[in-house]
N, C-alpha and C positions, 0 to 999 in steps of 0.2 A: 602858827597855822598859816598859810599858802591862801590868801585870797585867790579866788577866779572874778575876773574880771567878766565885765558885762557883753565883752564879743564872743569870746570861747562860749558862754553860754547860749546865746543866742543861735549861735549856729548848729550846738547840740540839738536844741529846740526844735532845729527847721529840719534838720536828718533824722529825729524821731517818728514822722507818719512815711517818709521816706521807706524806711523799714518797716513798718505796719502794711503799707502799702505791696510791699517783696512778697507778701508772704500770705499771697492770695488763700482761703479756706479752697478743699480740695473735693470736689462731688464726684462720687464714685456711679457710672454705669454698667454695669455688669453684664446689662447683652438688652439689645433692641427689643420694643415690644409689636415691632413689624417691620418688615424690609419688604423692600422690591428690587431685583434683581436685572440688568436687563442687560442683553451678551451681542454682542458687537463681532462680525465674522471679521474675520482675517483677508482681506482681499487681497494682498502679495503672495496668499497662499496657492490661487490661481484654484487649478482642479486636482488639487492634492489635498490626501486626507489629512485629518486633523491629529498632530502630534501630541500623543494624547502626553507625555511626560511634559511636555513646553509648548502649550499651546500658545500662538503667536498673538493674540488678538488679547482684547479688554472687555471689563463689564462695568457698566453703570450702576452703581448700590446703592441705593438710600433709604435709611433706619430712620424710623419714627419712636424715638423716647419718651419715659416722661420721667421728669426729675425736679426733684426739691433744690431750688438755692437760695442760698442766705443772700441779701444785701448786698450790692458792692462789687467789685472785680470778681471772678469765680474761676477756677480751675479746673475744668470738666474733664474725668478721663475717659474716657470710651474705649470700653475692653469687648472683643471679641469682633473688630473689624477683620476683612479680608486682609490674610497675611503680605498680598502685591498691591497694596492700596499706595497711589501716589499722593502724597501729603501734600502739596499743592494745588491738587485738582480740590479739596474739601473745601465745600460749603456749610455751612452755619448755618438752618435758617429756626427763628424763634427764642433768640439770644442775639445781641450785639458781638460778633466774634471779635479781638484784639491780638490774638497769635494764634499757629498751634505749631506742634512737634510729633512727632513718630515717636514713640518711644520701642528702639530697638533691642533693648536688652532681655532679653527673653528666659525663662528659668530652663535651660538645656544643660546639656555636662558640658559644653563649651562656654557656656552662662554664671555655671557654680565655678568653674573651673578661673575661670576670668574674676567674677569676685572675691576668690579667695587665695586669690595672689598676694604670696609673703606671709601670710596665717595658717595655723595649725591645724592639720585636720587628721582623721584614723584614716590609715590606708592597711586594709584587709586582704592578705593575698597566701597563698600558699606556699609553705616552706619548700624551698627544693631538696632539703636534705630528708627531711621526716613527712613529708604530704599531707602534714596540720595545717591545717588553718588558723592562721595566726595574727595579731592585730598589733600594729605599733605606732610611736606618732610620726607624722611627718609635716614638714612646711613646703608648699607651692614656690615651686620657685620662678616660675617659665612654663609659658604655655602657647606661644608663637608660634614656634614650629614644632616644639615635643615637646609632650606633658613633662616634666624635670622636677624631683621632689629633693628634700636633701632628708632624709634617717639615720639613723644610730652607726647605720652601714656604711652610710658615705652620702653622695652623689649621684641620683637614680636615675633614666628616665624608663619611663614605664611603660608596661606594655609591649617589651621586648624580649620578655623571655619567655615567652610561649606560655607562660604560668597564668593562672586567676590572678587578677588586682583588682581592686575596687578602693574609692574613697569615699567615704563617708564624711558627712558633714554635719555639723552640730543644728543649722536650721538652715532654712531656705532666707536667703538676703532679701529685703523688702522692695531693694531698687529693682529684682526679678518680676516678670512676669508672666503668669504660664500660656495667656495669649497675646496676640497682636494688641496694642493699645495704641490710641490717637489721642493727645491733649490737644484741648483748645480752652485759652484765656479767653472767658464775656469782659466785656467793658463793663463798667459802673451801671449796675440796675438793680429795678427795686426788691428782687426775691420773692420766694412761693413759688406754687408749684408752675411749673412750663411745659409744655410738650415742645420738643426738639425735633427736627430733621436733619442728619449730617448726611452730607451726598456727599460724592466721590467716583473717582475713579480707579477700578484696578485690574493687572494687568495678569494674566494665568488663565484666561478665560477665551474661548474661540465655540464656534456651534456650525453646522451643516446641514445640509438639505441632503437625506434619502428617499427617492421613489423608488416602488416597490409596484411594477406592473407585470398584469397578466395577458400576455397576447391570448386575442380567441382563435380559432383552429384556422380559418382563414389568412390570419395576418391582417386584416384592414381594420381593426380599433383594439383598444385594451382597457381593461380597469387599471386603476393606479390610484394609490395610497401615498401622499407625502408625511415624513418623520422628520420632525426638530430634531438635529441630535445635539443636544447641548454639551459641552466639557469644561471641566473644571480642575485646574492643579493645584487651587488654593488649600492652604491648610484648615480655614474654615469651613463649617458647614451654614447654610442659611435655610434653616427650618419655616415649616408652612410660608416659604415668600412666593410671591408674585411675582414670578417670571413672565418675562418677556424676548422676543431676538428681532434685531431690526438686520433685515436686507438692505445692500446697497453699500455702495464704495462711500466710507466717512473721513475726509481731510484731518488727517491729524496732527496735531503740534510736534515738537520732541519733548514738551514737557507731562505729555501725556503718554508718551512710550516709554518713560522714564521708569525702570524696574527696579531702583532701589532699594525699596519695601519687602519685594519677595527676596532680592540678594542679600539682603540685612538678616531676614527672618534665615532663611539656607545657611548663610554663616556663622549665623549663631548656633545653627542646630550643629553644624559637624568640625569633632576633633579628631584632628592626626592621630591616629592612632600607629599607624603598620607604617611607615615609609623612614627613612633616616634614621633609621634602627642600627646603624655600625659606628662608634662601639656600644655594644648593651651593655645590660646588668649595671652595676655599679663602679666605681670609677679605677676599682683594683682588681676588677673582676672581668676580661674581655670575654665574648659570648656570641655566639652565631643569631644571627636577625630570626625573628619567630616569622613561618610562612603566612604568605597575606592569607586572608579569610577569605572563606569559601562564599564564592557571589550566592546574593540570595536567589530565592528558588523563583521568584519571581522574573527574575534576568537571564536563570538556568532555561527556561521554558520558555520557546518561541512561541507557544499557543498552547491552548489551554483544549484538551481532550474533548472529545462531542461524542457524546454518548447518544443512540437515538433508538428508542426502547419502542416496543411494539406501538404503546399510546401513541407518544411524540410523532414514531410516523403516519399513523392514521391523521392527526390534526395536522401535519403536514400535506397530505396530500389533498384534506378538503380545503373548500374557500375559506379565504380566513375573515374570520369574524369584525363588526366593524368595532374599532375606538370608541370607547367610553367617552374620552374628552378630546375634543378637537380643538385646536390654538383655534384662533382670531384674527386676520387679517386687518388691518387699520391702514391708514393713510400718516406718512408721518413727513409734511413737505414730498419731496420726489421720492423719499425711500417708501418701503414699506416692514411698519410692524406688526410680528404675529405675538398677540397675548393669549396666553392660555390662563383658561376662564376660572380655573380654579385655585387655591393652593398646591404649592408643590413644596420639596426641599431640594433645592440648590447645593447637594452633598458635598464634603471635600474630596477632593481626587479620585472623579467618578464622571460620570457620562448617564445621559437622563434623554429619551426617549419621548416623544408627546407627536404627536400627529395634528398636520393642519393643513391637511386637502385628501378630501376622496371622490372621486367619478367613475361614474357605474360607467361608462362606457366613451372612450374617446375614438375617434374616428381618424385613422390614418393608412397608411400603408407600409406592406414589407417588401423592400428596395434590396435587390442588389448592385453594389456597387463596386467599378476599379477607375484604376488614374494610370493614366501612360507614365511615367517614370522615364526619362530621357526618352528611350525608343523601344520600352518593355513596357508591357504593362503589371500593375502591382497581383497582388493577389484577391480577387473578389472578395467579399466583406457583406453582412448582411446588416442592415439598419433598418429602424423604425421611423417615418416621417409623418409629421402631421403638422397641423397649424393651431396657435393656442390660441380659438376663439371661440366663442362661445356657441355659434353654432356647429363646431365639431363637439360639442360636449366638454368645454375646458375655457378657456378666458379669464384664468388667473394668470396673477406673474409668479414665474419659476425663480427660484432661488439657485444659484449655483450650487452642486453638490454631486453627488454618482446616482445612477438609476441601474436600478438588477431588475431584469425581465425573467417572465417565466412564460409557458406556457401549456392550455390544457393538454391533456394526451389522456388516451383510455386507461391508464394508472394514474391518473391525478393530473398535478400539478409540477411541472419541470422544470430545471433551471436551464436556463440557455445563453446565459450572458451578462456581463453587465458595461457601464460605461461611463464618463464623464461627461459633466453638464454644466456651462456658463450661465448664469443670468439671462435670462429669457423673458422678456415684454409681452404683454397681450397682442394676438395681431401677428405675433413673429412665428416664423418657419421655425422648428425644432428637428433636428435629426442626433438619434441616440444610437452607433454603430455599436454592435453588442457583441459578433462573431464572424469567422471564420466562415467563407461558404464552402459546403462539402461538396453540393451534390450540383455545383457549377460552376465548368471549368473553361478557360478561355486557352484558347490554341495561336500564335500569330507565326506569318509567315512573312518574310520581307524578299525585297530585290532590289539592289544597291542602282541609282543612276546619277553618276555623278562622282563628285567627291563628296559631297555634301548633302545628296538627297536620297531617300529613300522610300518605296513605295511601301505599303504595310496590307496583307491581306487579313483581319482579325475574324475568329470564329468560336461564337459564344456558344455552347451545350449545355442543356438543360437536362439531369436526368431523377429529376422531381417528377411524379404522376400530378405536378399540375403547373399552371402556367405561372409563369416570376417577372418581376418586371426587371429591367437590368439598365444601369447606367454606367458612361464611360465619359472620365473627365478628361480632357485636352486641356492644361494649362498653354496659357497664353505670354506667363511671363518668365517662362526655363527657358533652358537652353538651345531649345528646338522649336519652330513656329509648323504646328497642325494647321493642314487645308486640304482641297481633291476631295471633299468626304461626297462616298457614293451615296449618304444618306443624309434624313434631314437634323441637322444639329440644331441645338439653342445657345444661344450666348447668355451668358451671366456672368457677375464680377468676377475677371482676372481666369476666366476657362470658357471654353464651350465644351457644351454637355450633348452625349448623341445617347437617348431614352428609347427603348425598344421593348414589347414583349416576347419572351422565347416562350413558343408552345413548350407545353406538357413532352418531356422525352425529344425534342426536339433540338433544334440550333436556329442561330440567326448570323450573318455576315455584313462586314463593312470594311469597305475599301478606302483608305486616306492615304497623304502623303506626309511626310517631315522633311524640315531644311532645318538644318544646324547652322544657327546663327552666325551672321562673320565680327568676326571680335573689332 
């Protein structure tokens, strides 16, 4: 017999807790027993709507658990995070964290398909000769680019002859899982029960500002209604959580635009099916490509039918009702966040509605406006101005987003327009152009002196039964320098402005000059 001397065993010795130590116990979370949600706008988005398939922005989520650990290093896996979660944005808190991981392998037929590379499985598909359905074995060979099986027959890849196939698989692989999962290693502690919070970030999430106002018949104030509109492209849903959306431009890392997690999760979901289909069938058998599939109805359909039934237009055309739950404005450093006070669910790839500002009555006026355009002027435009203070009836901060105006008429309530809105301070001037003017039209006349100058007759008509206010902008820094003005102008950044009322069915005139700059 083979003595072992006394160093080989010693160092077996010291690589024994080595491996105890590997092979941390595994605590399983199976979903949050409360989240908060909180959605972060898009500001590169500028005044464009929110894409609802890839919203560009992120959300802040953090799950409150509570979980049993044994003693010692632990292995905590946390199932049913957000599918765009950036694994380096997580935080640990109520546990010593020591790692964690994404775990990207997800139970999808790009999943099973991936695990059972090189192993046997039933592939079920329909005879082309007799239109049985038939069942035989086959092994995975390839799944890269085209699913490729090898059968009795030969050499397959599937999916190419226009025929049913399906695979079957003996069970689902345990390294699969059917949601998103995040591991994270505790350090050495003492075990029993803990409540947890893992915070995060992630990315599939973007939300906007809809106002919804009502001019009064006048034109000098309206009601207005602000809407959260939250979105969401994640594949999670986040039941009864505490949502939140903070306003304001937030400095972000690239380690926090990092979309790995939703590219992981997308790529695990989808296999080749239809593309590099020449040659088909089997490897003795050449065979024309099966046609690609017909897009879903969903892609088919640019918009979805509006059906508007006697009800729907009666509660159309009266006032509408006010909001059950209105968000909450907070102070958050320079931004501001709106909490909405109740629970909600933060669905997967959906969009969620909540309201957080209403004023019976804000105080402005309706403007028409044009701009000289070299030595034309543009087309009149109607706009809403007002100032957001408090004693116009308003003195909140506006969130960037579009605003749809309506207004009363003796059938109800009308749509007249809508418009784009930047971020707007308390204190600040707001102007919302919403439309087209009909019923005033501007006339101009010129007489050339010069090479370069030219005199300009303009003549504004009104043929509204009541009076309008009407502005004309002179840029200061085109191509042409406005002066000569037979009336009184204002200056403001980068234009002077000439402000006039035209009677009711009437006109108004003003006479300026233009010189076309010398290069």
């Amino acid at each position: 017999m083979r003595r072992i001397g006394p160093w080989p065993l010693l160092i077996l010795l010291l690589c024994t807790p080595v491996v105890a130590r590997a092979q941390s116990p595994v605590v399983i979370s199976a979903a949050p027993d409360k989240v908060a949600v909180t959605l972060y706008r898009d500001a590169d988005r500028g005044e464009n709507a929110i894409d609802r398939n890839n919203p560009g922005a992120f959300a802040l989520v953090a799950e409150t658990r509570r979980v049993m650990l044994p003693p010692g290093p632990v292995v905590i896996r946390f199932e049913g995070v957000a599918s765009g979660i950036v694994p380096q944005s997580a935080i640990l808190f109520g546990a010593p964290p020591r790692e964690r991981n994404r775990d990207a392998a997800l139970l999808s037929q790009k999943g099973l398909v991936d695990a059972f590379t090189g192993q046997r499985v039933i592939l079920r598909r329909t005879d082309p000769a007799t239109g049985r359905t038939v069942e035989e074995s086959a092994t995975v060979r390839s799944a890269a680019d085209r699913l490729v099986v090898t059968t009795p027959r030969g050499v397959e890849a599937l999916y190419c002859s226009g025929l049913r196939q399906t695979l079957l698989y003996p069970e689902a692989p345990p390294t699969l899982s059917a949601r998103p999962v995040l591991t994270m290693t505790t350090k050495d502690q003492p075990g029993g029960w803990a409540t947890i919070t893992l915070a995060y970030i992630a990315t599939g999430f973007d939300w906007d500002a809809t106002y919804v106002g009502t001019l009064a018949p006048d034109g000098q104030s309206l009601s207005l209604l602000g809407w959260l509109t939250l979105a969401s492209a994640d594949d999670t849903s986040f039941p009864d959580a505490t949502a939140a959306a903070v306003a304001g431009r937030v400095q972000r890392s690239p380690d926090s635009r990092d979309d790995t997690g939703a590219r992981a999760h997308q790529e695990a979901r989808y296999l080749n099916r239809f593309s590099d289909c020449w040659p088909a069938d089997t490897t003795s058998d050449i065979g024309h490509p099966a046609p690609p599939p017909p897009a879903p109805v969903a892609m088919m359909v640019a918009g979805e039918d509006i059906v508007v039934t006697a009800q729907r237009r009666e509660m159309a055309l009266s006032a509408p009702a006010a909001p059950v739950v209105v968000a909450r404005a907070e102070n958050l450093g320079d931004l501001k966040l709106y909490r909405i006070p109740v629970p909600v669910t933060v669905a997967a790839r959906s969009q969620k509605q909540v309201a957080f500002l209403i004023k019976q009555k804000v105080m402005g006026s309706l403007i028409y406006r044009s701009q000289m355009i070299w030595d034309e002027p543009d087309d009149p435009r109607m706009l809403f101005r007002f100032r957001n203070r408090v004693a116009d009836g308003l003195g909140d901060p506006l969130p960037a987003g579009r605003a749809v105006l309506y207004q009363d008429s003796p059938w109800g309530r009308m749509y007249v327009g809508e418009s784009a809105t930047g971020d707007k301070a308390v204190d600040e001037d707001v102007e919302w152009p919403f439309a087209q003017a009909s019923n005033l039209t501007l006339e101009q006349e010129q007489r050339k002196e010069g090479e370069r100058v030219l005199r300009h007759r303009l003549i504004v008509r009104n043929a509204n039964p009541f009076a309008v206010r009407f502005e004309m902008d002179f840029p200061q820094n085109g191509g042409r320098i406005f002066d000569g003005f037979g009336g009184r102008v204002t200056d403001k950044p980068g234009k002077k402005v000439w402000a006039m009322t035209v009677p009711a069915n009437g006109e108004v005139r003003l006479r300026f000059r233009s010189t076309e700059r010398e290069d």
